[in-house]
C-alpha positions in Angstrom: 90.3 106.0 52.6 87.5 106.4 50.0 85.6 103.1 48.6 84.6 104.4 44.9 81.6 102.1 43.3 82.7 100.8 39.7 81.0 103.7 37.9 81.2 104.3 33.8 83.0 107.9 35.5 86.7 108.6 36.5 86.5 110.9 39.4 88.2 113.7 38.9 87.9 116.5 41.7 88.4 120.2 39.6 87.7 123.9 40.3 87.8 124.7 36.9 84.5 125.6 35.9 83.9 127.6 39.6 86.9 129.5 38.9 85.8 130.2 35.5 82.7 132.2 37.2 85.6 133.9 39.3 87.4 134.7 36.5 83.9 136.4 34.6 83.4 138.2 38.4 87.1 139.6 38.3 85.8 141.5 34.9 82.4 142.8 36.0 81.6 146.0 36.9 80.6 145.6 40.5 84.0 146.4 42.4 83.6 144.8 45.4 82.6 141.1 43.8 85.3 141.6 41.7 88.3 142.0 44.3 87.0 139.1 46.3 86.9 137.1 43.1 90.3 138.0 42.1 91.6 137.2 45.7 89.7 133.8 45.4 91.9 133.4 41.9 95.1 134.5 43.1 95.0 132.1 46.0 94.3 129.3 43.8 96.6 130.1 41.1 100.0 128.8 42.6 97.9 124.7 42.4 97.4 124.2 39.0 96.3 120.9 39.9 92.7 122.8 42.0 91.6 123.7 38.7 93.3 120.6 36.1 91.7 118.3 38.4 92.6 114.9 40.4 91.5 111.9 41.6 94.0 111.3 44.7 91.6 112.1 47.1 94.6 112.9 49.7 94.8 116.1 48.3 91.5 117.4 49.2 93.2 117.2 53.1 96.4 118.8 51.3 94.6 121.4 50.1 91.9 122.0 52.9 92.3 125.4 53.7 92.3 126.8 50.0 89.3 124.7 49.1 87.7 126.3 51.9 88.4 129.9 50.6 87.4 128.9 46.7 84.2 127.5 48.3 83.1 130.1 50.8 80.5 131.8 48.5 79.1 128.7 48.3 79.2 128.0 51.7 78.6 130.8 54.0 80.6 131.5 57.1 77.3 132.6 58.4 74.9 129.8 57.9 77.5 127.2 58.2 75.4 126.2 61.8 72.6 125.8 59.7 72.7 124.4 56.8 73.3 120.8 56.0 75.6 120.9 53.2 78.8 119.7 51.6 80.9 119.5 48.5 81.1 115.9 47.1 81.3 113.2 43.6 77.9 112.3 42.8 76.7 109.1 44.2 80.1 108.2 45.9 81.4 108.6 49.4 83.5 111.4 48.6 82.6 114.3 51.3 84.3 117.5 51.6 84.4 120.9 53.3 80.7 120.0 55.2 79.1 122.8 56.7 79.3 122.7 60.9 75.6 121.2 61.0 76.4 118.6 58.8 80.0 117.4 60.5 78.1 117.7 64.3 74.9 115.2 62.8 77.8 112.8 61.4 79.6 113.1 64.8 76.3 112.4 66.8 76.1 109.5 64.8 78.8 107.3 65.9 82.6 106.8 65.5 81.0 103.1 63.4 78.9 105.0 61.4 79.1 105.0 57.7 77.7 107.6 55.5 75.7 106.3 52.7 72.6 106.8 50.3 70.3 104.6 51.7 68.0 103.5 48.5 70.7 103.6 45.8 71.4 100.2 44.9 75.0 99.5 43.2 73.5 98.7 39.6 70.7 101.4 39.4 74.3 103.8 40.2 75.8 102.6 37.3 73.1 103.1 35.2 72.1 106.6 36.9 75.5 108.1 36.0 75.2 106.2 31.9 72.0 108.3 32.1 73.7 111.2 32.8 76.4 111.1 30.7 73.6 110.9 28.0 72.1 114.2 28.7 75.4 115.4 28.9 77.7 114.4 26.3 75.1 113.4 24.2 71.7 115.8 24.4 69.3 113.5 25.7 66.7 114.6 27.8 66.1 111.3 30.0 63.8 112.0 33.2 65.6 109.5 35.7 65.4 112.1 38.8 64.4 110.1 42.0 64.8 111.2 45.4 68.1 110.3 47.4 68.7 109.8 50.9 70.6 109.2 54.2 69.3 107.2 57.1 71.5 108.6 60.2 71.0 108.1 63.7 71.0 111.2 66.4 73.1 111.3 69.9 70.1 109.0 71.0 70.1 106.3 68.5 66.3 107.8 67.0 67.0 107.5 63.8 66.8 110.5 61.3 65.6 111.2 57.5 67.4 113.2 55.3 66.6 113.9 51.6 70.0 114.7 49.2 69.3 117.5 46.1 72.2 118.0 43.7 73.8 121.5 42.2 75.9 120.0 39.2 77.1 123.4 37.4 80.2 123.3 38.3 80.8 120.3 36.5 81.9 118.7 33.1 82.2 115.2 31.4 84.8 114.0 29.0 85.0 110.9 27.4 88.1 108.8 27.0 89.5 107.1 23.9 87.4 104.1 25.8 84.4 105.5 25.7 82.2 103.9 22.6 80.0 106.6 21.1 76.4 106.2 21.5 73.9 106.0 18.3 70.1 106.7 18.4 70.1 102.3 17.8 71.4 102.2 21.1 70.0 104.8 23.0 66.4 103.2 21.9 67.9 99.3 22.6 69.1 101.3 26.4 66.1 103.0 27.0 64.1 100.0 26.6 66.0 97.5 28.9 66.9 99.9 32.5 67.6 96.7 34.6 70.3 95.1 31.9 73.5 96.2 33.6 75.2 94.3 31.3 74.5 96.2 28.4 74.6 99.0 30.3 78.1 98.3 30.6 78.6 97.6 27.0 77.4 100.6 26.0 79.4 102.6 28.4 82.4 100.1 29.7 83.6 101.4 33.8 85.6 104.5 33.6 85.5 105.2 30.1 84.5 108.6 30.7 86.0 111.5 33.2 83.3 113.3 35.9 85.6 116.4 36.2 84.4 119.2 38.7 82.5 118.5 41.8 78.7 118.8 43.0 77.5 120.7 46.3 74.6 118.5 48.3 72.1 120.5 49.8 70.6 118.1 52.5 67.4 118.8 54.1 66.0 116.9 57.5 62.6 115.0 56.3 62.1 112.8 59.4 58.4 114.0 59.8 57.7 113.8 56.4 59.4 110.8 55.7 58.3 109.0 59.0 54.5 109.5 58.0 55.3 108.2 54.8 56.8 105.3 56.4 53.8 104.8 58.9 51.3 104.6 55.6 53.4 102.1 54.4 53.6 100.3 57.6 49.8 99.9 57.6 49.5 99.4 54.2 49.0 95.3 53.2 47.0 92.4 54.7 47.7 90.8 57.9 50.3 93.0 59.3 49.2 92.2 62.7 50.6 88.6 62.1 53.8 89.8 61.7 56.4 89.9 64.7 58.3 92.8 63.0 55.2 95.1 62.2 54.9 96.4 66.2 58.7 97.1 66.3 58.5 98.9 62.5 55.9 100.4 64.1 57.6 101.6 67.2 60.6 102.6 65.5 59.0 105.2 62.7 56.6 106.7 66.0 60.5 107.1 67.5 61.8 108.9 64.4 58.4 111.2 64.6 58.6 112.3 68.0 62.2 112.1 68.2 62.3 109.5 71.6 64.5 106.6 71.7 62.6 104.9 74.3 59.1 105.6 72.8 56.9 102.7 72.9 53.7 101.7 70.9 50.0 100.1 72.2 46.7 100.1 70.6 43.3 99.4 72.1 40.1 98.4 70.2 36.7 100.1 71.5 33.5 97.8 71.6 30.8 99.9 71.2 28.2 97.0 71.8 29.2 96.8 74.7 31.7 99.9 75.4 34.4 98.2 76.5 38.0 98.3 75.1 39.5 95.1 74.0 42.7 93.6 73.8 44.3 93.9 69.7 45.4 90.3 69.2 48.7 90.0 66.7 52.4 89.6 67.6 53.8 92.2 69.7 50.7 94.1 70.5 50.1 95.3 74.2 47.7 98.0 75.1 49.1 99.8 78.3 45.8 101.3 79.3 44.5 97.7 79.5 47.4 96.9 81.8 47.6 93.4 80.6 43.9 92.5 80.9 41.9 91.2 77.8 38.9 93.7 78.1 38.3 96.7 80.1 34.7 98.7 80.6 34.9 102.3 78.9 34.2 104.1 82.2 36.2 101.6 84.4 39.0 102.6 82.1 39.0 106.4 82.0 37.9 108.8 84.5 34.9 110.8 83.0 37.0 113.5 81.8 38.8 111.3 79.6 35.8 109.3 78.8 34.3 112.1 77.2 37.6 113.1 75.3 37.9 110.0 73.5 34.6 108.6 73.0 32.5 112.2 72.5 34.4 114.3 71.3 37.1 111.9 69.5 39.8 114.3 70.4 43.3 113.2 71.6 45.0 114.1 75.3 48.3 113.8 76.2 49.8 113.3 80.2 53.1 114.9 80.4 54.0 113.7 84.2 52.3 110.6 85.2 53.4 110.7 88.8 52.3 114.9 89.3 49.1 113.5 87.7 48.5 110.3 90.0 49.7 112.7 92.8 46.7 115.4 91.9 44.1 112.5 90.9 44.9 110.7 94.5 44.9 107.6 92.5 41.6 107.5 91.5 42.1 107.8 87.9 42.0 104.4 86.1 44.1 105.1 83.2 46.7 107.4 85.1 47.1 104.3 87.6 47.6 102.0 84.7 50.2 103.7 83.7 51.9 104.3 87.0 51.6 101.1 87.7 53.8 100.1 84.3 56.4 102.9 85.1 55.5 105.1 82.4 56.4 109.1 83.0 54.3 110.4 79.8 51.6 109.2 77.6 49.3 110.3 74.5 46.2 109.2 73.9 44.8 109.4 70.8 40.9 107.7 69.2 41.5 106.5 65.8 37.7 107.8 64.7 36.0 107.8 61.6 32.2 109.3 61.0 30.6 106.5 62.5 32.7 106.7 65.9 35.4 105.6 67.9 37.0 102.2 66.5 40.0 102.2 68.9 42.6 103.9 71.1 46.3 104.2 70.0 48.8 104.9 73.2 52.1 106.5 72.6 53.9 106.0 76.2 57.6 106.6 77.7 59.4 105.9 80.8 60.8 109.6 80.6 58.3 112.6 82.1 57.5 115.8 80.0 59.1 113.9 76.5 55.0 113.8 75.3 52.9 116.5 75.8 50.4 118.6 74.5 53.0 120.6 72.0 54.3 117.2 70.1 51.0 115.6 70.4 50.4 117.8 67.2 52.3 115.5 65.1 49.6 113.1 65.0 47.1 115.1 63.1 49.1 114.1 60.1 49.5 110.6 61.0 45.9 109.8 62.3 44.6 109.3 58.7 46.9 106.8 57.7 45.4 104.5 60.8 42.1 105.9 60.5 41.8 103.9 57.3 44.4 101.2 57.9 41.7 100.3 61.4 38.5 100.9 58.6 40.1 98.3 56.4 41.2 96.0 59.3 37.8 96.2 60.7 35.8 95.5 57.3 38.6 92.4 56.5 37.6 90.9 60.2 33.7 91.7 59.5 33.8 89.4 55.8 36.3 86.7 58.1 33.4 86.7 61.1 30.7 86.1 57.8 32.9 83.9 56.6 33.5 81.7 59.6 29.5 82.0 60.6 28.6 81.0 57.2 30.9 78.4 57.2 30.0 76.8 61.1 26.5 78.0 61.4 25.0 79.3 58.1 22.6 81.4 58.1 22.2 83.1 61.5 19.1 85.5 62.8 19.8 89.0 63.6 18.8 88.8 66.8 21.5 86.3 68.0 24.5 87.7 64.9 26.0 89.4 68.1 26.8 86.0 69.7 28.0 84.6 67.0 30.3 87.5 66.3 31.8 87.1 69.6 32.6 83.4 69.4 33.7 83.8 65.4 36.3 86.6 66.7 37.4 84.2 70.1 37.8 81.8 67.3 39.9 83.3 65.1 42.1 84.6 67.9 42.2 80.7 69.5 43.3 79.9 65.7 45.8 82.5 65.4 47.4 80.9 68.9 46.6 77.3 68.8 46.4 76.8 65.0 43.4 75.7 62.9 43.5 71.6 64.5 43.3 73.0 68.3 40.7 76.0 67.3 36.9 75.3 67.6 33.9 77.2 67.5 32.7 77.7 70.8 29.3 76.3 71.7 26.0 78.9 71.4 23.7 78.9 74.6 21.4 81.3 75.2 19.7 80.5 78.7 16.2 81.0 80.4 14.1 82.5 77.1 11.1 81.3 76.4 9.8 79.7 73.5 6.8 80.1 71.1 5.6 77.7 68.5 3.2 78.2 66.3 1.9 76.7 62.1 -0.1 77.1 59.4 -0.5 73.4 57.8 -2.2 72.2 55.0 -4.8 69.9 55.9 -4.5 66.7 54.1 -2.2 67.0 52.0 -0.8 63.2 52.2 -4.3 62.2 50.6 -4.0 65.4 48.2 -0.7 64.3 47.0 -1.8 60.6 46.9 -4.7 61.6 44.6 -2.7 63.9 42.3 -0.3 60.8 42.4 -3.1 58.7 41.1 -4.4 60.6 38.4 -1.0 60.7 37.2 0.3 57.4 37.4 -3.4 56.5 35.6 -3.4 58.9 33.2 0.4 57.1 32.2 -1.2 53.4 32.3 -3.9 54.8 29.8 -1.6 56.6 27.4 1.0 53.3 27.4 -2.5 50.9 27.0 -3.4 53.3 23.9 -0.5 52.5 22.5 0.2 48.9 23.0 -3.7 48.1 21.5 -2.4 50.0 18.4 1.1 47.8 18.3 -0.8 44.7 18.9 -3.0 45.0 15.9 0.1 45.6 13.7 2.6 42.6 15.6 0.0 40.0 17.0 2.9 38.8 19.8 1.7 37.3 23.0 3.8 39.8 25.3 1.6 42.4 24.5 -1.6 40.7 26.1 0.6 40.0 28.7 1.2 44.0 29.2 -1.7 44.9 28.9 -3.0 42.1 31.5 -0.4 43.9 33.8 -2.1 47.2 32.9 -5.3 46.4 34.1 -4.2 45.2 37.5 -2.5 48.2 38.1 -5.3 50.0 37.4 -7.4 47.7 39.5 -4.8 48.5 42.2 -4.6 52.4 41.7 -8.5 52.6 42.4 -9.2 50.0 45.0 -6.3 49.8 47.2 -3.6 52.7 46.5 0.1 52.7 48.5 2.9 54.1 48.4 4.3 50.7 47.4 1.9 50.8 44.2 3.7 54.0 43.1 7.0 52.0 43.3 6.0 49.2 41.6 4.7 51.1 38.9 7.8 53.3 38.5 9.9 50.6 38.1 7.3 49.0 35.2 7.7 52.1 33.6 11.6 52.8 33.4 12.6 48.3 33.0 9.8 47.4 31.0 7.5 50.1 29.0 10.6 52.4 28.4 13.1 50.1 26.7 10.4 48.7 24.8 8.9 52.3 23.7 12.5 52.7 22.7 13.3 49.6 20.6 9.5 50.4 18.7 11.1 53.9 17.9 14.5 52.7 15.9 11.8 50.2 13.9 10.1 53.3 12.7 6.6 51.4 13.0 2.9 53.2 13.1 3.4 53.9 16.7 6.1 56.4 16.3 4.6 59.3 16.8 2.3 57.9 19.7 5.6 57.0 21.3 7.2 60.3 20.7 4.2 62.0 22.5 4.4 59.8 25.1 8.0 60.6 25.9 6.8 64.4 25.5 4.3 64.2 28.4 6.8 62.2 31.1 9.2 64.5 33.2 12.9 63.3 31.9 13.9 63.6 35.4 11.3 61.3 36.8 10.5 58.7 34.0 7.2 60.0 34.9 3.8 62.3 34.0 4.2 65.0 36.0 0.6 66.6 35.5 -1.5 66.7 38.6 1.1 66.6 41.2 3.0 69.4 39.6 -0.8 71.4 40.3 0.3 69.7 43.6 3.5 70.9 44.6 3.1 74.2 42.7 0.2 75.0 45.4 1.8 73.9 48.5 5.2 76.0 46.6 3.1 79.0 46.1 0.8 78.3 49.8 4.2 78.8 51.7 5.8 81.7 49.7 2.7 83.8 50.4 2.4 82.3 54.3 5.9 83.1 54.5 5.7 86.8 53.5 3.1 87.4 55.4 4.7 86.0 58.2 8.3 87.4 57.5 6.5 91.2 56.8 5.0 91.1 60.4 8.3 90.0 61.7 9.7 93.4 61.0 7.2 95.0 62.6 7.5 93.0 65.8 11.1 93.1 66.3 11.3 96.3 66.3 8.8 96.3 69.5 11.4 93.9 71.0 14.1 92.0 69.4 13.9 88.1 70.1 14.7 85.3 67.7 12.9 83.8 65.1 13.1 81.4 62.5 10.2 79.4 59.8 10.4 76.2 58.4 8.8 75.5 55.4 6.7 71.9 55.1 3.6 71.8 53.7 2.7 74.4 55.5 4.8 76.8 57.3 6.1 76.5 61.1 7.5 79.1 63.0 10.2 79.0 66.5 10.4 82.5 68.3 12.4 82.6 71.0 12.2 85.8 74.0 14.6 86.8 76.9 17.3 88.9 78.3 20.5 86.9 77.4 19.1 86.9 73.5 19.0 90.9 73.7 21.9 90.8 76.0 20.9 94.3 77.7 19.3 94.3 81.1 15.5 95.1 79.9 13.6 92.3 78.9 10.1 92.5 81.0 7.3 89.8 81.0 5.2 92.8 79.2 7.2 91.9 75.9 6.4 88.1 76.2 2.8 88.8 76.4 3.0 91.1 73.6 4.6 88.6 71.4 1.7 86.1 72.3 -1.1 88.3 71.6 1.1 89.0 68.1 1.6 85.5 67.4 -2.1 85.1 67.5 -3.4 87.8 65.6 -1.0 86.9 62.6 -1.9 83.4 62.7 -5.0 85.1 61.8 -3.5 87.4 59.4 -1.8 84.3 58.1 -5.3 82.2 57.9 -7.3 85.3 55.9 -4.6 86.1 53.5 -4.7 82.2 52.3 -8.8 82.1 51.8 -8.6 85.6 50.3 -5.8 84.2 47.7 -7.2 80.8 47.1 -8.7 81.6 43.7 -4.6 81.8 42.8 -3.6 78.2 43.8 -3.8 75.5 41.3 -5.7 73.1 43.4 -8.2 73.7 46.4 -6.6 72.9 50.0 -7.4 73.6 53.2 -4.9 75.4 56.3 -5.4 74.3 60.0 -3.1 76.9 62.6 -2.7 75.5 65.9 -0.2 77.6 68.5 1.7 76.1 71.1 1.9 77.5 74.5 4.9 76.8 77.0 5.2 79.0 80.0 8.6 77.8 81.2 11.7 79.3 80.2 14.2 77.2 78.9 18.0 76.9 77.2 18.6 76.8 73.9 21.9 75.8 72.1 23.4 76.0 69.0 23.7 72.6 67.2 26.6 72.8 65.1 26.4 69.3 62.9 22.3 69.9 62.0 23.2 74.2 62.0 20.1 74.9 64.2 19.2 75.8 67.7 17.5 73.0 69.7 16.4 72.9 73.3 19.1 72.1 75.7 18.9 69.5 78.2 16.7 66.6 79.1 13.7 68.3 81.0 13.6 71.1 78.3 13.4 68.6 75.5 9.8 67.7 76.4 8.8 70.6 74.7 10.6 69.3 71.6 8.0 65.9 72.1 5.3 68.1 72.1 6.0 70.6 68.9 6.6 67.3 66.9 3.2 65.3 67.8 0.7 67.8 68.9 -0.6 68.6 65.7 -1.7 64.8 65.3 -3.1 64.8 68.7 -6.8 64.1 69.7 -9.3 65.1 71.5 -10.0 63.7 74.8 -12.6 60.5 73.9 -12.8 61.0 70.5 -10.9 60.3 67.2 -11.4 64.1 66.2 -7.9 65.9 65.7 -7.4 69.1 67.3 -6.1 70.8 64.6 -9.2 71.3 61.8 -9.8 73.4 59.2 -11.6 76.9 59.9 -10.5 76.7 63.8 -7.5 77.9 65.8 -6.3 75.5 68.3 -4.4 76.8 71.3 -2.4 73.9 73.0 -1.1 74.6 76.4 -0.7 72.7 80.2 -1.5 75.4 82.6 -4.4 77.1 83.9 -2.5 80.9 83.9 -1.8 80.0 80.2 -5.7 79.4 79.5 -6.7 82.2 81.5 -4.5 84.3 79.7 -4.8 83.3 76.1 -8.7 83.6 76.9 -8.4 87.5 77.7 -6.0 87.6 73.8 -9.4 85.6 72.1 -11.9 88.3 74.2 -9.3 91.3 72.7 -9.4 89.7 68.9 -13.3 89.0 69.5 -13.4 92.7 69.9 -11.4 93.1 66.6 -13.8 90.7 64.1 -10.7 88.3 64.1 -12.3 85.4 66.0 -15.6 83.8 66.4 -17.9 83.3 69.6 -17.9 79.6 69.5 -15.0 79.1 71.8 -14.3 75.0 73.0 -11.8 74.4 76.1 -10.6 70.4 75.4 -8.7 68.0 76.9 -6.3 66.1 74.6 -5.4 62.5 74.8 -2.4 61.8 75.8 0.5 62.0 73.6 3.6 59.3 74.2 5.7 60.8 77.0 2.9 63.8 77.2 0.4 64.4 79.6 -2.1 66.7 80.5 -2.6 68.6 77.5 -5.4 71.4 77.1 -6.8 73.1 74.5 -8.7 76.7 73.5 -10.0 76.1 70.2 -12.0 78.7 68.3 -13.8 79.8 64.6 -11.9 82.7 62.5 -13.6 84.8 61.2 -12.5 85.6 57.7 -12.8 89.3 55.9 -13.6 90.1 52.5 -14.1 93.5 50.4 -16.8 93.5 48.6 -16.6 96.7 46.9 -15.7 99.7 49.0 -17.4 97.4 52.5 -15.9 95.0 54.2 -17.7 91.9 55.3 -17.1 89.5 57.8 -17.2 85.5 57.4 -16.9 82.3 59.8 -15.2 79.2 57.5 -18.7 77.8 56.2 -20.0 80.9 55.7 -17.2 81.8 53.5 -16.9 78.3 51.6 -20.5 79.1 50.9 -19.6 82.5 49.0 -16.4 81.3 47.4 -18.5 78.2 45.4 -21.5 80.3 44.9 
């Protein structure tokens, strides 16, 4: 029982146009051709019907044996086992006189199995055979070849690929006193509008024209082909690892490849920071060489044989018999016990590699011994490509998603401590992919027993600078608007301009004898609720003042309502003071992290701090010595030195003449430092480390012992510390940078006061010495000496 689609073709099985070549043979000169071809016509001739055509398919079982005897030249005795071929109606489940091949893969299938062309939907049939009908009847020339195919499962359920190619010349179409003849209006209104079955089927109403001959299909196995294909597709899209069906896909396309039903898929990824391989997190995913476990070490994994073969040479392996191999191994091979241990016969292993290394492991495993082996392990060199890049873009979506999540939970994060980060931005994504985004957090950011350096360059009075600056400006304001109100007055003799200009002399009475910040407040708010509505009101009355008052709101900042002269000089040197600091600082910072890495970070005040942070868990490898502390102290000196020369050398450049004063904080205890998520910095953790926090914040304001002298002062390096090691060893760095025309000889060892909370503070505090070029010599300066040269 055949199941025709509505098609614009009757189906109409003929031998006409075959026997028409048999008939041309019978003729010809070559003898031999030509009896078989007569025999082939006599045994048709006595069924008319073979060669008229018909569309009760019955007959084609009626007439088995003389179809089979018109079609033999077209289907050889002697190829019959392999070939996949058979004689059917185009695009309709019409099969006859198959080759041997083709009837045992349709047996193999099942008794349930129905034959039928996998991507043809019904519509695109319809239109298909209108399209052909065109070229036919009608000499169009329409490209519509695509590819056809069967999906049919083997005796062990893998399924197979097979791609369908058409001989048609033993066919003709006839149209019926339905058909409706086609004009070049509607072949351009068709050609324009493929998905419109509807006026497909206008055009070219269902069995309006006759299909009358037959077609051969020459069917070709493409399972490799095709399962390659289907693995690129597979990998191809965004978050297929979220997806419950991608492992099974997966699995089922590896099947079709390798041709094993019970063929089962893992993957691994490889850590090379810290050369382990790691559990692929998605739904589905397993890893049998991890053997359930969520991280494994490299050489814990793989015996050194195997080691080698994935991770040096990037070159795949295959075990064809487990057990033999356990047996041989005794057991102490890590990966052929995993897989033992999970009942698995055979396995592949292959790296998914790229230039820049190994990025991961993918396993290929089944319960069946010998089934993978060295021979079919060749398949993947096709397939490795595909994963290669699928793993590349997987790896560079997760790397922007890590950014992302940092950037978004921590800003900005030093290099030195990214790898941290990294680790708890992938654990969070996983805990988010499990728990969902309420339950996921960001883990908390320790790093435990480093220690700490502190050390800035601050400008020395600055408060008073910016006071001053402050001054001049709000004077130089009180003395434009008094200008201006003496010139109003003369013109509009009104009593409220006395009274402002009474108000302007006590301010100015205040700004020179007893300046606050709460004069600077009161005087803003004169300036924007009194002076500027009025400036504005004298404005729309056009008066003499007018252009006064225009100049006026010329010179104030629109932001600030206010003249923004001598404190821009202000801010624009203590702007320009800490980008230069800055680069100094963040130029040697290079340099000294590629001695050792450790953490750092600058703040920028008016001045510029520094935090640097040294120890073991920050480089997480097992090297950190005391050596590299000590090296970063004597560093941290010398370029506070650096620092302290390049801003005297430079001064010239700043708008205004400041001062610096570098004081460096010594602590010789290592402590914890964690993460703060809500102010994005690290901080000391825990109560006894957060004394050093007490310290950093007040010790620049401290004093010395007995005096009301700050230990911080311009010209002078102060070194604060608590311990007698830390002096004695801070004393041999001064010696050293003596040596090196970096520091003076007038060395002072202090005592602070004490600080609240603080006690027992020292100090080492010594003259810079300060270089200049003069010409093609350098000469050598302490901080009067060189104040001296730079007024002179």
């Amino acid at each position: 029982m055949y199941n025709l689609q509505e098609s614009p073709m009757q189906i109409s099985i003929s031998f006409n146009k075959l026997m028409e070549h048999y008939e041309a043979m019978a003729k010809g000169n070559n003898q031999f051709a030509a009896i078989k071809a007569q025999h082939i016509l006599d045994v048709q001739k006595p069924y008319p019907v073979l060669r008229d055509g018909f569309s009760d398919f019955s007959l084609l079982e009626k007439y088995k044996e003389e179809i089979g005897v018109i079609l033999q030249d077209t289907f050889s005795p002697v190829l019959t086992n392999n070939e996949i071929k058979a004689a059917s109606a185009p695009f309709q489940n019409i099969i006859f006189n198959s080759s041997e091949r083709f009837k045992n893969i349709i047996k193999a299938a099942g008794d349930d199995f129905e034959l039928q062309i996998k991507n043809m939907p019904e519509d695109d049939t319809y239109i298909i055979a209108c399209g052909i009908i065109l070229n036919f009847c009608y000499g169009y020339n329409l490209n519509f070849k695509r590819p056809f195919y069967y999906e049919i499962p083997d005796a062990n359920g893998v399924t197979r690929f097979y791609k369908i190619l058409y001989n048609a010349d033993f066919t003709e179409i006839i149209p019926t006193e339905k058909a409706i003849k086609i004009t070049k209006e509607d072949y351009d209104e068709l050609i324009d509008d493929f998905e419109n079955i509807e006026l497909w089927k206008e055009k070219f109403p269902p069995n309006s024209y006759i299909f009358k001959g037959f077609v051969i299909s020459n069917i070709f196995d493409i399972t490799d082909d095709q399962s390659i294909s289907n693995i690129k597709s597979n990998l191809i899209g965004e978050n297929k690892h979220k997806d419950q069906n991608f492992i099974n896909n997966f699995q089922e396309v590896f099947r079709s490849l390798f041709g094993i039903k019970d063929l089962r898929v893992g993957f691994s990824i490889y850590n090379q920071e810290d050369d382990v391989f790691e559990h692929v997190y998605g739904e589905g995913m397993i890893s049998f060489l991890l053997n359930g476990l969520e991280n494994v070490d490299c050489n814990q994994a793989l015996c050194g044989w195997s080691y080698d073969r994935l991770l040096k040479e990037n070159k795949y392996f295959s075990i064809s018999d487990v057990d033999k191999s356990f047996t041989r191994s005794k057991g102490k091979a890590p990966h052929i016990k995993a897989l033992q241990e999970q009942g698995i016969k055979s396995a592949i292993f292959a790296p998914i590699a790229n230039d820049k290394g190994l990025m991961g492991i993918l396993e290929i495993v089944s319960q069946e011994p010998k089934v993978l082996n060295s021979i079919n392990a060749v398949k993947l060199v096709d397939v490795m490509p595909f994963i290669v890049s699928a793993v590349e873009r997987s790896k560079n979506e997760e790397k922007n998603l890590i950014r992302s999540i940092i950037q978004q939970e921590c800003t900005s994060i030093h290099p030195s401590v990214s790898w941290k980060f990294e680790k708890a931005a992938k654990q969070f994504i996983i805990d988010r992919d499990h728990l969902g985004d309420k339950k996921a957090s960001f883990k908390n950011i320790v790093f435990k027993d480093v220690y700490p350096l502190f050390g800035q360059i601050d400008v020395k009075g600055s408060s008073e600078a910016r006071n001053l600056a402050t001054q001049k400006d709000l004077a130089l304001q009180l003395s434009v608007i008094e200008k201006i109100i003496k010139k109003i007055s003369k013109e509009d003799k009104l009593p409220i301009y006395d009274q402002i200009r009474f108000q302007i002399e006590n301010f100015n009475a205040e700004l020179a004898d007893d300046f606050k910040v709460s004069s600077e407040h009161l005087l803003t708010g004169f300036f924007k609720q009194e002076i500027k509505p009025l400036f504005k009101f004298l404005l729309e009355k056009n008066t003499i003042v007018k252009d006064d008052i225009t100049d006026y709101f010329n010179k104030i900042d629109a932001d600030l309502d206010l003249i923004y002269f001598y404190r821009k000089h202000y801010d624009d040197t203590i702007a320009l003071i800490n980008k230069n600091m800055s680069g100094v600082l963040d130029e040697k910072q290079v340099e000294v992290q590629a001695m050792y890495p450790h953490f750092f970070e600058r703040f920028k005040t008016d001045g510029v701090e520094h935090n640097m942070y040294i120890g073991e868990s920050i480089t997480k490898e097992h090297s950190f010595n005391p050596i590299y502390l000590y090296n970063l102290r004597l560093w941290q000196l010398q370029v506070m030195c650096e620092m302290e020369n390049h801003f005297y050398q430079n001064q010239s450049d700043y708008p205004i003449s400041l001062d610096v004063a570098s004081m460096i904080l010594v602590f010789n205890q290592p402590l914890s430092i964690r993460f703060r998520m809500d102010e994005k910095q690290f901080d000391v953790d825990g109560t006894y480390n957060a004394r050093y926090e007490v310290v950093k914040k007040r010790v620049d304001k401290a004093l010395i012992k007995g005096t009301e002298e700050r230990i911080t002062t311009k010209g002078k390096i102060s070194i604060i510390y608590s311990q007698k090691e830390d002096e004695m060893e801070y004393l041999k760095y001064v010696k050293f940078l003596q040596s090196k025309n970096m520091l003076a000889d007038d060395i002072e060892l202090l005592e602070l006061q004490d600080l609240q909370g603080v006690t027992g503070l020292k100090a080492i505090r010594i003259g810079l010495i300060y270089e200049t070029n003069i010409g093609e010599e350098k000469s050598f300066y302490t901080y009067s000496d060189l104040m001296k040269t730079l007024k002179a």
